[in-house]
C-alpha positions in Angstrom: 145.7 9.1 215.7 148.9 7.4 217.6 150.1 7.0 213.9 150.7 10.2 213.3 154.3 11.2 212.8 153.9 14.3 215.1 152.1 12.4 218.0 154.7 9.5 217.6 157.5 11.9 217.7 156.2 13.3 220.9 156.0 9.4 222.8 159.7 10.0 221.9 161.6 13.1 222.9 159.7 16.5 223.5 159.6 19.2 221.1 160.4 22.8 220.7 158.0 25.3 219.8 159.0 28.5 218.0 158.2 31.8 219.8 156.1 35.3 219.0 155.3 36.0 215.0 153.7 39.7 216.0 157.0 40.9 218.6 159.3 40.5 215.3 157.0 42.3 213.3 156.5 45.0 214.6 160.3 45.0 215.5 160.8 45.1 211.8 158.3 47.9 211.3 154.8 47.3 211.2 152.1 49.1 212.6 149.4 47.8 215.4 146.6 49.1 213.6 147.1 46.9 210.4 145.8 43.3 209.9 149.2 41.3 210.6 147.8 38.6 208.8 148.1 40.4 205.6 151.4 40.7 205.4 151.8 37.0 204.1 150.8 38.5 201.0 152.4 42.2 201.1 155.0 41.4 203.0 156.4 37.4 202.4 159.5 37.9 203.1 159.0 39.6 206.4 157.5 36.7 207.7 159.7 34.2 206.1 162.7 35.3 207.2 161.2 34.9 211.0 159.9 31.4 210.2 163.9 31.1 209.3 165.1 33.0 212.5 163.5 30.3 214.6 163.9 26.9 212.2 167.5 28.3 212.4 167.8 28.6 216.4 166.6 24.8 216.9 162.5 24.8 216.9 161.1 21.8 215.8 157.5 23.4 215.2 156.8 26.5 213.2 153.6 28.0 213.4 152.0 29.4 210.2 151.5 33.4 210.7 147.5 32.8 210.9 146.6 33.7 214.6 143.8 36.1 213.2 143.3 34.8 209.7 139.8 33.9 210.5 136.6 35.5 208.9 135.4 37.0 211.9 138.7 38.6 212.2 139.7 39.5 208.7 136.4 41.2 208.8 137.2 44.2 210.6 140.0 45.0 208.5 137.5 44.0 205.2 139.1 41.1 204.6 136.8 39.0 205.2 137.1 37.3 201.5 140.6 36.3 201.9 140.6 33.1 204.4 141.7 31.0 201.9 144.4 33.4 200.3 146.2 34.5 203.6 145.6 30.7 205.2 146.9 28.6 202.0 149.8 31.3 201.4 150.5 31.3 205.3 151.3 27.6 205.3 153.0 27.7 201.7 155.7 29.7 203.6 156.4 27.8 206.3 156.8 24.8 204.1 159.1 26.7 201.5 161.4 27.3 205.2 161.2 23.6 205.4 162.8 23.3 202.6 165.3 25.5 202.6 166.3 24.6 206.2 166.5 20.5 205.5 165.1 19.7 208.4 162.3 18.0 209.6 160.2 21.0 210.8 156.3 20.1 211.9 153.5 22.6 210.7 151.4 23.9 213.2 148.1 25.7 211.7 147.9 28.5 213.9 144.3 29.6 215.1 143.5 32.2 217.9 140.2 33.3 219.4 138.0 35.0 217.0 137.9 38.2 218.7 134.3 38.6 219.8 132.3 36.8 222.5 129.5 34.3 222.3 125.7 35.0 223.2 124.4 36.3 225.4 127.3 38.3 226.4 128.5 39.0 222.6 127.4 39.3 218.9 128.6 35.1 217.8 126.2 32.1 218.1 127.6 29.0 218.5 127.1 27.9 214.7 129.0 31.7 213.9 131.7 30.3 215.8 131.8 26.4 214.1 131.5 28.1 210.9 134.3 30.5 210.9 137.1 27.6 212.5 135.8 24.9 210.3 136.3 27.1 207.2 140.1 28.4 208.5 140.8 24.6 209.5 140.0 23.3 206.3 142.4 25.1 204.4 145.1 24.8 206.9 144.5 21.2 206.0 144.4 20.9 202.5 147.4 23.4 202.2 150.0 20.8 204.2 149.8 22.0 207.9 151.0 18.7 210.1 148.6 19.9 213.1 146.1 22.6 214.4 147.0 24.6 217.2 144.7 26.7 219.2 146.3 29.1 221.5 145.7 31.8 223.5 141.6 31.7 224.3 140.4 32.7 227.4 136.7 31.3 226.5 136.7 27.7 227.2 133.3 27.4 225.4 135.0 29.1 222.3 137.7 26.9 222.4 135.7 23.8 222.7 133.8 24.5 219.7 136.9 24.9 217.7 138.2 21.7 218.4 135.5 20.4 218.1 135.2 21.8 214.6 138.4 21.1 213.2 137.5 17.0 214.6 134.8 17.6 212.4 136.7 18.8 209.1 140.6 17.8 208.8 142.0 14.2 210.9 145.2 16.3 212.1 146.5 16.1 215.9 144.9 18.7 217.7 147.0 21.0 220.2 144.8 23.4 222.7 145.8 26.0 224.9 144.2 28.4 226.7 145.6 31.7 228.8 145.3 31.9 233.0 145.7 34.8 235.2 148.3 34.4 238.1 145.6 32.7 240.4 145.8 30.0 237.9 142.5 30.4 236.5 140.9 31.4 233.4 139.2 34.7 232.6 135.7 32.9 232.9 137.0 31.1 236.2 138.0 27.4 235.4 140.9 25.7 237.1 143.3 23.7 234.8 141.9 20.3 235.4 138.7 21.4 234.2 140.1 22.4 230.9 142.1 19.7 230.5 138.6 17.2 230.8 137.2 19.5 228.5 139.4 19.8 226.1 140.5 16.8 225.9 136.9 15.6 225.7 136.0 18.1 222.9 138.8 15.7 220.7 142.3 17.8 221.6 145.3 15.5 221.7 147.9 17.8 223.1 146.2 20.5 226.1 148.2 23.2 228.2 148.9 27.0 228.1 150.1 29.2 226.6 150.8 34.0 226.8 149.6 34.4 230.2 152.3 35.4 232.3 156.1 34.5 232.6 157.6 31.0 233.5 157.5 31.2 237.1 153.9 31.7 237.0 153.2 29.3 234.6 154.9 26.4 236.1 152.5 25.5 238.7 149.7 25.9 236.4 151.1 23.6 234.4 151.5 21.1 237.2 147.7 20.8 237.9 147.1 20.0 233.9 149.4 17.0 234.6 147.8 16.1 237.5 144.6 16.2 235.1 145.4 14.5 232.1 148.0 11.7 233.4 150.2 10.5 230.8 148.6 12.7 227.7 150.8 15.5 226.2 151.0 19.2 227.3 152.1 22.2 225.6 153.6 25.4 227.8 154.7 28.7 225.6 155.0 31.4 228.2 155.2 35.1 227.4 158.4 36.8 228.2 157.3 38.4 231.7 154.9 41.0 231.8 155.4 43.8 229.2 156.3 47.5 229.7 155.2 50.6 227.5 158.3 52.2 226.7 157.7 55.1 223.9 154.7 53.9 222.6 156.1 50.5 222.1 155.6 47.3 224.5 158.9 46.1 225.7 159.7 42.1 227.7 161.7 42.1 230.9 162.4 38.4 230.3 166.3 37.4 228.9 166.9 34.5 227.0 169.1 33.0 229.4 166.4 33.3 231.9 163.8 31.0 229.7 167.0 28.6 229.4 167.3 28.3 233.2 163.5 27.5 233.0 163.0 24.7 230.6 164.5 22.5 232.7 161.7 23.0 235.6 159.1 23.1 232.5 160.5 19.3 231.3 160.2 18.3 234.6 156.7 18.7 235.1 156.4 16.7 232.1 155.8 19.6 229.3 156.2 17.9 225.9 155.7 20.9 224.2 157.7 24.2 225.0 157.8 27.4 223.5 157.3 31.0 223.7 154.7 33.6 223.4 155.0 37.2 223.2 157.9 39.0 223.8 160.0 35.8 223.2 162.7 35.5 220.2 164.5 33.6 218.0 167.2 33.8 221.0 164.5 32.9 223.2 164.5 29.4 221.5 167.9 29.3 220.8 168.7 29.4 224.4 165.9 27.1 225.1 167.4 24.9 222.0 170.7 24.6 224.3 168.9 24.0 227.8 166.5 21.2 226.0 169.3 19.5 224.3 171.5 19.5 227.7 168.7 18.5 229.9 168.2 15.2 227.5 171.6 14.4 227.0 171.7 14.0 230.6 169.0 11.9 230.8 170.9 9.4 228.3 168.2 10.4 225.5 168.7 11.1 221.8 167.8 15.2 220.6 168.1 14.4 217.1 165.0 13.6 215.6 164.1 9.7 215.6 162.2 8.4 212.9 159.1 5.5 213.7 160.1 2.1 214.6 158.2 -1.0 213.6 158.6 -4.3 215.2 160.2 -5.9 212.1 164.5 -4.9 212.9 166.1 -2.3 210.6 167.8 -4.8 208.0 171.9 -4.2 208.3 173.1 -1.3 206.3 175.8 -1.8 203.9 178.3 0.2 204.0 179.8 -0.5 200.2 178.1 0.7 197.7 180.5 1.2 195.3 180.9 -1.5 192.0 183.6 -3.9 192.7 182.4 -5.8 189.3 180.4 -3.4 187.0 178.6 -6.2 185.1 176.8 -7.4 188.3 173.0 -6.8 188.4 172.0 -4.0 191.1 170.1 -5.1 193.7 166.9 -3.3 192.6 167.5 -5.5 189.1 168.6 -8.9 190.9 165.3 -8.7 193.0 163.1 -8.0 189.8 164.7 -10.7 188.4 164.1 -13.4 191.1 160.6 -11.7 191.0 160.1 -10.8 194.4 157.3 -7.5 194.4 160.1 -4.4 194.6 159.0 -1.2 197.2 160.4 2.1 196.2 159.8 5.4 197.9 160.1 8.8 196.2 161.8 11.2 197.8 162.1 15.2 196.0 165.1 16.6 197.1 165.2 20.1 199.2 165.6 23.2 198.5 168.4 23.9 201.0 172.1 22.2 201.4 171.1 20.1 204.4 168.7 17.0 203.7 167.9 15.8 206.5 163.9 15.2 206.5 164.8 13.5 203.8 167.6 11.2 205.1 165.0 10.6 208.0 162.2 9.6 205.9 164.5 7.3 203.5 165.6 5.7 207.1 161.6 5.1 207.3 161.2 3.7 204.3 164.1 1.0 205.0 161.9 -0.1 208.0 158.9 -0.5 206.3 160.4 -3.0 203.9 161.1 -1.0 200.5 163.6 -1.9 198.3 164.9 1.2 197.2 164.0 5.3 197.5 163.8 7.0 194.1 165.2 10.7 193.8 163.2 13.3 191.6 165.5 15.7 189.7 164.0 19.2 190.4 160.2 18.2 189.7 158.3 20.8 187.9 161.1 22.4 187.3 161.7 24.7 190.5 165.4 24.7 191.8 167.1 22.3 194.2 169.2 19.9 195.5 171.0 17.7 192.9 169.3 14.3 192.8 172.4 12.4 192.7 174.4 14.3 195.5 171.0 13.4 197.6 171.6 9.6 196.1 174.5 9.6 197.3 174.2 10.5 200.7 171.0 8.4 201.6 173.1 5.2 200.4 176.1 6.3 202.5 174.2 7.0 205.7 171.1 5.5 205.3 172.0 1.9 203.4 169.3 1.4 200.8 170.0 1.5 196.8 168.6 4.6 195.2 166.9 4.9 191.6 168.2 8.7 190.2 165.6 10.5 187.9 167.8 11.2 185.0 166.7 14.2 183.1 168.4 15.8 179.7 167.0 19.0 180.5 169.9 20.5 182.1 172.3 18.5 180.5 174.3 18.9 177.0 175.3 15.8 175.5 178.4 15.8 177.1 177.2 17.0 180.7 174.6 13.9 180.6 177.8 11.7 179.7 179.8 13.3 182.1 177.2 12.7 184.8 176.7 9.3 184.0 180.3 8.2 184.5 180.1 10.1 187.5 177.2 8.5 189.3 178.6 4.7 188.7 181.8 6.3 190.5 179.5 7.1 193.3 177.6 3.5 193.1 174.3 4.8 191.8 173.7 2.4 189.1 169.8 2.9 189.3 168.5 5.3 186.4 165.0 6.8 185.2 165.8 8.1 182.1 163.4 11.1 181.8 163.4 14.2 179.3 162.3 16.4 182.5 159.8 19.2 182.8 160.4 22.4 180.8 161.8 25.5 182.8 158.8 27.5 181.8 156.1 25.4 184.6 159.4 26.2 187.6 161.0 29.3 189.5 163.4 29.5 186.9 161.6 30.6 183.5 164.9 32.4 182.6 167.1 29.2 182.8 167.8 27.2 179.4 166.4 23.9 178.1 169.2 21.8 177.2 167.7 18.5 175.0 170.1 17.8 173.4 168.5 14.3 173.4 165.2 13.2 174.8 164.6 10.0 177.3 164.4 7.9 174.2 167.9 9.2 173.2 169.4 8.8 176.9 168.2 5.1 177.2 170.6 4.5 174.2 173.5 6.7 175.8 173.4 4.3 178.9 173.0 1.5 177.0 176.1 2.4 174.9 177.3 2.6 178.5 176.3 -0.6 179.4 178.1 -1.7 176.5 180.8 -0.3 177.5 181.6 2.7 174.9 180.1 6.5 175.0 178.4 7.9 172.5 181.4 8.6 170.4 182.3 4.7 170.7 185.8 5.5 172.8 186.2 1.8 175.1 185.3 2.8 178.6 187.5 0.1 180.0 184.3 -1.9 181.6 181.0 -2.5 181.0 178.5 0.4 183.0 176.1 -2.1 185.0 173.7 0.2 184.9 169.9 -0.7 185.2 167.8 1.9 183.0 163.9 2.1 183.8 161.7 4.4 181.5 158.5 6.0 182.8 155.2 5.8 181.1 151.6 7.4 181.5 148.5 5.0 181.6 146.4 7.9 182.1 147.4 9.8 178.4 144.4 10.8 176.2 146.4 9.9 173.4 147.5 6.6 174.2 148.4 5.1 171.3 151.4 8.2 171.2 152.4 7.0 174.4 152.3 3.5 173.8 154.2 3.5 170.6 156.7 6.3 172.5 157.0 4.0 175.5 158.1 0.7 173.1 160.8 3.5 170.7 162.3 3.4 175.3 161.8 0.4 175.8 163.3 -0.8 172.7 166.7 1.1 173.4 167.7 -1.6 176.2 165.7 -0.3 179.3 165.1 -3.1 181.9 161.7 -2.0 183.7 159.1 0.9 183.9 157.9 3.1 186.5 154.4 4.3 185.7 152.8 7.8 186.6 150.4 7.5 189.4 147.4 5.6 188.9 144.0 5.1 191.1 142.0 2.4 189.0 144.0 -0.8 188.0 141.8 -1.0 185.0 144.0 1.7 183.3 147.1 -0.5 183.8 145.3 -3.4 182.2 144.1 -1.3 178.9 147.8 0.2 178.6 149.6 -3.6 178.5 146.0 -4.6 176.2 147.2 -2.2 173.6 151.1 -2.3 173.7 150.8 -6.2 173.0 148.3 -5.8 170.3 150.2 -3.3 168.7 154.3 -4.8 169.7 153.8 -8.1 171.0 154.5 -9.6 174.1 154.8 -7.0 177.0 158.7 -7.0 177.7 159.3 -5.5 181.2 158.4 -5.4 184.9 156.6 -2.6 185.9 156.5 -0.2 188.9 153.0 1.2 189.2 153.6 4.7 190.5 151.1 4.9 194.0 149.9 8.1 195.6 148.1 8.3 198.9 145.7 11.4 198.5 145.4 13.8 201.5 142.0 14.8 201.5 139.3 15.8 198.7 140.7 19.0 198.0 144.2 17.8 197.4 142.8 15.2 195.5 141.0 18.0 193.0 143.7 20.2 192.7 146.4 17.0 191.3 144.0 16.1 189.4 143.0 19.4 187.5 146.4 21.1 188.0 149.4 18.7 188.3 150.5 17.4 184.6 150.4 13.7 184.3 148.4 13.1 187.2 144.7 12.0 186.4 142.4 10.5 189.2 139.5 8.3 188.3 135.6 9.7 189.4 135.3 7.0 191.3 138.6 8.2 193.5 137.2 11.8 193.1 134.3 10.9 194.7 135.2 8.9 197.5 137.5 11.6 198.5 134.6 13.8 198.9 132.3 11.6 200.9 135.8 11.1 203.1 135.2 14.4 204.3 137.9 14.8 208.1 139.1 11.4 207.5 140.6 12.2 204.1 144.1 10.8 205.0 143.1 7.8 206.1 140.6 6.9 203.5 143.6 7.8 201.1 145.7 5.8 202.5 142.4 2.9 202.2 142.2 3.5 199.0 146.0 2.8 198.1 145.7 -0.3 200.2 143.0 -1.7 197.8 145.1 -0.6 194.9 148.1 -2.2 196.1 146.2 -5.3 196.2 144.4 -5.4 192.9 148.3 -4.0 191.6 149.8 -7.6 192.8 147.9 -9.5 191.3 148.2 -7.9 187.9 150.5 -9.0 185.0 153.8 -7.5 185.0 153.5 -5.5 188.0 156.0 -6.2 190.1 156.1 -3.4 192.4 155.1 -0.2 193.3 157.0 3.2 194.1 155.1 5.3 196.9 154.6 8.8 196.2 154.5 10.5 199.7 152.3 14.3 199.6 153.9 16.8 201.6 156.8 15.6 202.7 154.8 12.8 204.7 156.9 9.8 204.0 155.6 7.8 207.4 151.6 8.3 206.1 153.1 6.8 202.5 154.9 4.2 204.1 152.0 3.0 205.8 149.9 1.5 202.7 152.7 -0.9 203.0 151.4 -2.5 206.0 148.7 -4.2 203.8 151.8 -6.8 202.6 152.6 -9.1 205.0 156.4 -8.1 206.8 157.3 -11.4 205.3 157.1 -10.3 202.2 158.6 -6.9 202.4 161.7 -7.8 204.4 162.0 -11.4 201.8 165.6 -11.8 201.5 166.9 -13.3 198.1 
């Protein structure tokens, strides 16, 4: 688990929490006798515009509005068939903030105390109680959530068993905290070090507190958990003092400035986790924001977020990436040429104006060893950043070449031609020449479907490029340079169409393929079988498209509702045995692929498809291929 992007991230600079969900809501109007829960489906944009409020005022972790979106819970409001719709939709909205904000913002799968005591002294047997987190856990997990938290359970025996469970079901880092009174016990009487062993026995990664009381009070509890647990993380996310009933409504003596004068004292301790709990706001965490960022910069330590280091160096950047002679071969095109195996990464731009998670997980896939990152132009059709402006700036500020998806979807005839000549002014010289998914699958149904031309027609515009004349045949004064690759499907029912489509590409001057993904080599082999008996000699190199699955569910719902993504039984199936270790049997199971893929004809490389965002867990089928091999200069 010391892989894992959050858990790595925490070795290296602490991290701030956001603070109360249920003090905003009711601040914008709802009522304490409704299910909060519920409003992630009547009321989205209530709780999305406080996921923004904190991403906005610094946090680094979000936590999904599920604190009582269990079935125990959801029961008493009758809701008790709507786990899976409140849960899935919960997490769907903190990673649509994600997007919008740029940043890279960690998950946290937010689970609280189901509400009733255990036997003898309540209704729930243990089983009850394993039942109801496994089945919230599990689709926190499949729907993209970077971690469980646990927080605010006074039972230690309740807790336990939910850690316990969600080890059982989903291989995310586990964060556990419980409440203490001010004598700096629990409800049921343990002292912190005695939650912290068993906790951290139960399978919890991160322990500590959490509501309770105010800072001051918190403080020294949080000093016996690190007396406890030695160098292991701790989380603290104090309430804001102790509340006052004012007019019916609960009101929280503690100022924002005063939880900035106490994250200091917190870091101290050696809290890697800080954050608030009710009462607290998004000017809470803004202050805290301010007093965290101070409090490392005088320490001589970095607050922006660093990505994962591997012991191979970070090859030098270069800083030109402009053409200084157009009819030299990009460096993605020399490479395939000398036949060394190319890396690629693909990265989908966001849905915001700031990129950085994306920046951040190009810079990761530099240190890994790929080649190049490949830039999606608004997949399936929903709405956001322009692939090229992201091209651009991951080459300025991150130094690896970039392949754009090229789609004619948007374009006219003269916008594609228009773009064209702009990217080589840029220096992104790498294209995918795609026709693009229709507006009808995206956000945008009302928007226009260009197609003027399709890919086959675009590979012949940039070849007229390369030529140096447009489409109209008017001299461009150089030749383009650029390299065109064309995508192909090995997985098509029909795949004599696609063959015979793919040669009409291939025919108008591109210089390699990138495949959809594919999860049995055999598929590959049939494809090439069939285009040489049918055009000769396979002409290309090939980049097999490569996706790590996440877990069984994710791997059922590409493969029944993502178009042109098919998964072999055999992949289906090993998913579902994978059970909790899902992740790392996908990332197995790309391994072996990877392997097989090398030693294939015409495969020359691979481009890594990273699932939510989770560019280190992509990057890491690379370490199958020896660091020789990745980092091979030519």
């Amino acid at each position: 688990m010391s892989s894992h992007p959050f858990l790595q991230r925490l070795v290296e600079t602490p991290l701030l929490a956001d603070g109360a969900m249920g003090t905003m809501l009711y601040a914008k109007g709802a009522s304490s006798e409704q299910c909060l829960e519920h409003l992630v489906l009547s009321k989205p944009a209530w709780v999305s515009e406080i996921h923004q409020a904190y991403a906005t005022a610094g946090a680094d972790i979000i936590k999904t509005h599920t604190f009582g979106a269990s079935r125990i819970r959801l029961a008493d409001y009758g809701l008790g068939d709507k786990v899976r719709d409140l849960n899935f939709r919960a997490v769907k909205l903190v990673r649509d903030v994600r997007e919008v904000t740029g940043r890279a913002l960690f998950i946290a799968g937010d689970v609280g105390p189901l509400g009733k005591r255990l036997q003898p002294d309540g209704p729930l047997s243990a089983d009850d109680v394993a039942d109801a987190f496994r089945e919230q856990v599990s689709v926190l997990w499949e729907a993209g959530a970077d971690l469980i938290l646990f927080e605010t359970f006074t039972d230690l025996h309740e807790i336990e068993i939910g850690v316990r469970a969600a080890r059982a079901v989903c291989d995310l880092p586990i964060v556990a905290s419980m409440t203490f009174a001010e004598d700096g016990l629990t409800m049921t009487g343990y002292a912190p070090d005695a939650v912290a062993a068993r906790l951290r026995a139960a399978g919890a990664d991160v322990v500590g507190v959490n509501c309770s009381v105010g800072p001051a009070s918190m403080l020294q509890t949080l000093e016996h958990f690190r007396a406890a647990v030695g160098d292991a993380p701790l989380i603290v996310m104090p309430n804001a003092g102790f509340p006052e009933r004012v007019e019916g409504r609960f009101y929280y003596p503690s100022s924002p400035e005063y939880f900035a004068r106490e994250t200091a004292p917190f870091l101290d301790q050696g809290a890697d986790i800080i954050g608030g709990c009710c009462g607290t706001t998004p000017m809470h965490i803004r202050a805290m924001r301010a007093a965290l960022d101070e409090h490392l910069a005088a320490r001589g330590r970095v607050t922006t977020p660093a990505v994962l280091t591997v012991e191979t160096p970070l090859p030098a950047v270069r800083a030109d990436y402009g053409v200084s002679d157009a009819a030299q071969p990009t460096d993605v095109l020399r490479k395939l040429r000398a036949g060394k195996f190319v890396i690629s990464v693909e990265v989908d731009p966001p849905r915001s104006f700031t990129a950085e998670k994306q920046i951040e997980g190009a810079r990761h896939a530099l240190r890994m060893g790929a080649d190049a990152v490949n830039i999606a132009d608004s997949p399936m059709a929903r709405v956001r950043m322009s692939a090229l402006s992201l091209c651009v700036q991951i080459q300025q500020q991150v130094g690896i070449e970039s392949i754009v998806h090229f789609t004619t979807r948007d374009r006219s005839l003269m916008g594609l031609q228009a773009d064209l000549i702009g990217a080589h002014a840029l220096g992104v010289r790498n294209i995918l020449a795609l026709t693009g998914d229709p507006p009808s699958l995206g956000d945008t149904r009302q928007s226009t479907a260009v197609y003027d031309v399709d890919s086959i027609g675009l590979v012949r515009i940039i070849n007229r490029f390369n030529d140096g004349v447009d489409v109209a045949g008017q001299e461009m004064g150089q030749q383009g340079g650029f390299t065109i690759a064309v995508a192909c499907d090995p997985t098509r029912a029909d795949l004599v169409q696609e063959v015979d489509r793919f040669h009409q590409k291939l025919s108008g001057g591109a210089h390699f393929t990138m495949t959809q993904p594919i999860f049995d080599p055999r598929l590959w082999s049939a494809f090439v079988q069939l285009y040489e008996a049918r055009h000769g000699q396979f002409p290309v190199p090939v980049l097999i498209g490569v996706l790590p699955l996440q877990g069984h569910k994710h791997a059922s719902f590409l493969h029944n509702e993502v178009p042109g993504i098919t998964l072999s039984e055999d992949a289906l199936e090993r998913m579902r045995k994978a059970g909790a270790n899902g992740r790392q049997e996908g990332v197995n199971m790309a391994q072996e692929l990877l392997l097989e893929l090398k030693e294939l004809p015409y495969v020359q490389g691979v481009y890594l498809m990273p699932s939510f965002g989770r560019y280190e867990t992509a990057c890491q089928v690379l370490e199958v291929i020896p660091a020789k091999q990745r980092f091979e200069a030519l």
